[in-house]
C-alpha positions in Angstrom: 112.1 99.3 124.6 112.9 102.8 125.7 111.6 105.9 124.0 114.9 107.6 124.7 116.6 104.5 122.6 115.7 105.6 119.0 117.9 108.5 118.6 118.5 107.4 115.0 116.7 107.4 111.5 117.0 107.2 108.1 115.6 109.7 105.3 114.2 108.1 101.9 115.5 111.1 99.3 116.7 109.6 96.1 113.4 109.3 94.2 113.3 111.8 91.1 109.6 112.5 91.3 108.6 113.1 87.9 105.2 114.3 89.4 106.8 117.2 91.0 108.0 119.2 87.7 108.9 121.7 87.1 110.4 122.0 91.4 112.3 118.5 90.2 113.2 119.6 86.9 116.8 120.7 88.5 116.3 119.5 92.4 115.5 116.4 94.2 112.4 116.1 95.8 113.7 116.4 99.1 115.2 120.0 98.1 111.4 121.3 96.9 110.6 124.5 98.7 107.6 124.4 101.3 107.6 127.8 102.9 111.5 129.1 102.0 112.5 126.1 103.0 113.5 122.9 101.8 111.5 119.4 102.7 115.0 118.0 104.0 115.1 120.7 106.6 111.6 120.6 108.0 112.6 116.9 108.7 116.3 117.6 110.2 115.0 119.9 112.3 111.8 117.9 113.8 114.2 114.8 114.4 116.2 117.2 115.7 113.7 118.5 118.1 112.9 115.7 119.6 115.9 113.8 120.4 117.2 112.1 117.3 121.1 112.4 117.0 122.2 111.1 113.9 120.6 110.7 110.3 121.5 108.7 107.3 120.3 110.6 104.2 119.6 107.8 101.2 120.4 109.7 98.1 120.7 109.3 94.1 118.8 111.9 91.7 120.7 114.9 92.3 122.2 114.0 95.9 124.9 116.6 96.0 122.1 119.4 96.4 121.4 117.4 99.5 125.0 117.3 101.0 125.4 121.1 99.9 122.3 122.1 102.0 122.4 119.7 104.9 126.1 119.2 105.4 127.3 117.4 108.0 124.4 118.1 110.4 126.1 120.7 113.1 123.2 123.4 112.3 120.5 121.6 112.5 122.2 120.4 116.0 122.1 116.4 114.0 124.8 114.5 112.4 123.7 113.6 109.2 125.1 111.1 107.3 124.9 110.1 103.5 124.3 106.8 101.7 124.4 107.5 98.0 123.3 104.9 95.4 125.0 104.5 92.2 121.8 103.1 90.7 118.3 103.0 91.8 117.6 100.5 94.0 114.0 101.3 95.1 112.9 102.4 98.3 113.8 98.8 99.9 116.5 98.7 98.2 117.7 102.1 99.1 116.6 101.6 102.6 118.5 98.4 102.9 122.0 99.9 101.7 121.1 103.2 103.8 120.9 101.0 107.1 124.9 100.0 106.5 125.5 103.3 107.2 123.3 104.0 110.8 125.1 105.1 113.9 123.9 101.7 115.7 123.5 99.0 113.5 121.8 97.1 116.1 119.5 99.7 117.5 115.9 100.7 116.4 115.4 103.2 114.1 112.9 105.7 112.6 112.3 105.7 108.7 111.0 108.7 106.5 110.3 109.1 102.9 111.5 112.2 101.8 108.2 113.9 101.0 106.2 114.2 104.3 106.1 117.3 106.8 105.1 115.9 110.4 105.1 117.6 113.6 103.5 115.0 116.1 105.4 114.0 119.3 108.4 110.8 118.0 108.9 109.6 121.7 105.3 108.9 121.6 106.0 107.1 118.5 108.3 105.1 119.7 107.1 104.3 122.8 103.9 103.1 121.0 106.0 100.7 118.8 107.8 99.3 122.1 104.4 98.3 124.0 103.5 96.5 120.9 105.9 94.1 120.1 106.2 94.2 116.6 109.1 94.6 113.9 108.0 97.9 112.7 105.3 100.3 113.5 103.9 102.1 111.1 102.4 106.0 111.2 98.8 105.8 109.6 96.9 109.7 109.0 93.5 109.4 108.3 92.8 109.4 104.4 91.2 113.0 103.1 89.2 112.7 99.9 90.7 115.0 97.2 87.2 116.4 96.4 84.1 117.3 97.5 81.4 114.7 98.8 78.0 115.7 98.2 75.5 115.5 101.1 72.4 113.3 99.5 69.0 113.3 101.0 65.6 111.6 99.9 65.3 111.4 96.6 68.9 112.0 95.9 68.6 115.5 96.4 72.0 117.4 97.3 72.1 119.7 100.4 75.3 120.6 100.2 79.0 119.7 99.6 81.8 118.6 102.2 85.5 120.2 100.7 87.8 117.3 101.0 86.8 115.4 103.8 88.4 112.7 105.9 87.3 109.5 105.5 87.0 106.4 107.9 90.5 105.0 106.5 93.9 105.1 107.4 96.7 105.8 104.8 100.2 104.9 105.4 102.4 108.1 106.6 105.9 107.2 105.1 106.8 107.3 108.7 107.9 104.3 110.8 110.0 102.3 113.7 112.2 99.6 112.5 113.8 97.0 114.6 116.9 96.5 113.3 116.4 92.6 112.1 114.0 93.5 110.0 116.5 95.4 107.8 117.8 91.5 106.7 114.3 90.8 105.1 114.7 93.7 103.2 115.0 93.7 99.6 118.5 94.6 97.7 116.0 96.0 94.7 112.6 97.0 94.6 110.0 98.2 97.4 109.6 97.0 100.5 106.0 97.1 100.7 105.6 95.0 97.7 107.7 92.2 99.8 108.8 92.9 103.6 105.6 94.5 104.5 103.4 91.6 103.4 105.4 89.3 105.0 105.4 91.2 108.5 101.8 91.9 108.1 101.1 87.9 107.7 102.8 86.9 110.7 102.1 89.7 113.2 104.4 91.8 113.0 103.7 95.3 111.5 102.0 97.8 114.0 99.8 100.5 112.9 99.9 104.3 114.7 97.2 106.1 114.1 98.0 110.0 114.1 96.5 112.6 116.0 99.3 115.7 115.1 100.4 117.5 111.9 101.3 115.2 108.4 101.5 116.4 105.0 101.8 114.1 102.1 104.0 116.4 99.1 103.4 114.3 96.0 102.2 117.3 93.7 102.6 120.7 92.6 99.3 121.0 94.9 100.4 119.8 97.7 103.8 121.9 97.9 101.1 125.3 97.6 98.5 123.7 100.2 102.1 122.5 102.5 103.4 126.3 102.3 99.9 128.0 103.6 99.9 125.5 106.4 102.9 126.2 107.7 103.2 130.1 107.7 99.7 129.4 109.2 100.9 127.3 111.7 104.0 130.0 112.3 106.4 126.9 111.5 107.9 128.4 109.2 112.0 127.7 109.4 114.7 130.1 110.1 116.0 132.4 107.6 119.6 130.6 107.7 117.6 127.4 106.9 115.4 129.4 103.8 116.2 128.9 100.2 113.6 130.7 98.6 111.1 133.6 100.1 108.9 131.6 102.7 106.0 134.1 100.8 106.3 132.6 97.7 
């Protein structure tokens, strides 16, 4: 399979995320501020960027702040496309109904959950996925402890402490490659990992890519600060037409 053949995906954006309040209070996830700018549009624009041409946005909590902000695509130089759900059907469930409503049924596609900032290169991704002859490839960043790791010598003595280091394990991105027959094994309700993954995982079929570029996990208040200082760091920072909020903030 060709690199240039996934120009497709699919954005995950209909959980409520309690654990986000008070940014979910009045917003979906996908619409928290990281920099001025909403999650949504880091994600447009990078699948944007590197070749994607249409997008299917799985909505439900608070969708039409979705559809306001993204519209039909044209500025983010994407058509976006919206699968709304009616009631929650889970992530496997959601990604399942979502996948009626791709460009090319029949073509691969890339999957994201909609709280994850990535800047790493997708045609490598998907190349990567092609060589490897599985149903779907899955990103994995190395896991980075949430504390600090003290340094023990003899006699349990501590030199020092290591501030959130990364550890020798890999953590699923919330970024994949699907082959479209996989989207049949999906569930109508409930999560995929619970039930498609295990299944591809015993016979073969689930691929692991190990990152080496830019991920960012948004699951907390925390992470949305830590998010913001990388990117104005970074200088990644979106347009002002893009912004919502003061990228300062």
């Amino acid at each position: 399979m060709s690199a240039t053949l996934v120009t497709q995906a699919l954005i995950l954006a209909g959980g409520q995320a309690t654990r986000m309040r008070p940014y979910t209070d009045d917003a979906p996830k996908a619409m928290v501020p990281v920099a001025g700018a909403p999650i949504v549009g880091y994600q447009l624009a990078w699948l944007a960027e590197h070749g994607v041409k249409s997008v299917v946005i799985s909505g439900g909590y608070k969708h039409e702040m979705i559809s306001e902000y993204a519209g039909d695509g044209a500025r983010f130089g994407i058509e976006v496309r919206y699968a709304i759900e009616e009631e929650p059907l889970g992530r496997g469930g959601g990604l399942k109904f979502a996948a009626g409503r791709l460009a090319d049924p029949a073509a691969p596609f890339f999957v994201l959950n909609g709280d994850v900032l990535a800047t790493f290169s997708l045609a490598d991704f998907a190349e990567y996925h092609g060589h490897h002859d599985g149903s779907v490839t899955v990103a994995l960043s190395p896991y980075r402890s949430n504390w600090g790791v003290a340094d023990l010598g003899e006699g349990d003595r501590i030199h020092g402490f290591v501030q959130s280091p990364e550890l020798p394990y890999w953590i699923n991105a919330g970024i994949y490659v699907f082959n479209p027959e996989v989207v049949a094994m999906l569930p109508d309700k409930g999560d995929h990992e619970d039930s498609t993954f295990p299944q591809l995982a015993k016979d073969g079929q689930l691929i692991g890519y190990r990152l080496s570029g830019y991920w960012r996990g948004i699951d907390t208040v925390k992470d949305v600060l830590e998010a913001s200082k990388e990117v104005r760091n970074s200088g990644g920072v979106l347009a002002p037409e893009f912004q919502t909020t003061d990228p300062n903030t």
